[in-house]
N, C-alpha and C positions, 0 to 999 in steps of 0.2 A: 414605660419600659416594655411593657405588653405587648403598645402598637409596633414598636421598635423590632420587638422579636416575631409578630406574626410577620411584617414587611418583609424582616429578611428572608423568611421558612417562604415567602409567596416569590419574591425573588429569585432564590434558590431555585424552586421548581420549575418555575419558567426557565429558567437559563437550563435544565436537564432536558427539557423537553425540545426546546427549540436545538439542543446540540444532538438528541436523537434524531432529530427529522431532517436535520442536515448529513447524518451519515447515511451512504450508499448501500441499500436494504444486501446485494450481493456483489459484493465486490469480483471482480473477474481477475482470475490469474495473470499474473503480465505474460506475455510471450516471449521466450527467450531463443533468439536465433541460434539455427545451428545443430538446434536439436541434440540424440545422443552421439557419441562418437562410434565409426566403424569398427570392424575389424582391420579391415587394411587401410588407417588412417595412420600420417607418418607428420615429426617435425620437422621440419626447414630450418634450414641454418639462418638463410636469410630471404625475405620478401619477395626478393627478386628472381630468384633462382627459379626456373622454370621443373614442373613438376615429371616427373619421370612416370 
């Protein structure tokens, strides 16, 4: 039962480590188009309608 339990405690570890060294040390913000909105930015009724 002893082997049983060091295996899994040895198990365990490894699966921590090996799932640390797969994550991305800095992950980078996504980019979001578009940016902020203007001041003189307006809605459209529809897609089509050409911008004044």
């Amino acid at each position: 039962m002893l082997k049983l339990a060091a295996l899994a405690a040895l198990g365990y570890g490894a699966y921590r480590y090996v799932q640390n060294q797969r994550r991305a040390p800095d992950p980078r913000p996504v980019p979001i188009a578009g940016g902020p909105l203007s001041s003189d930015a307006r809605v459209q009724p529809t897609p089509d309608a050409p911008t004044l």
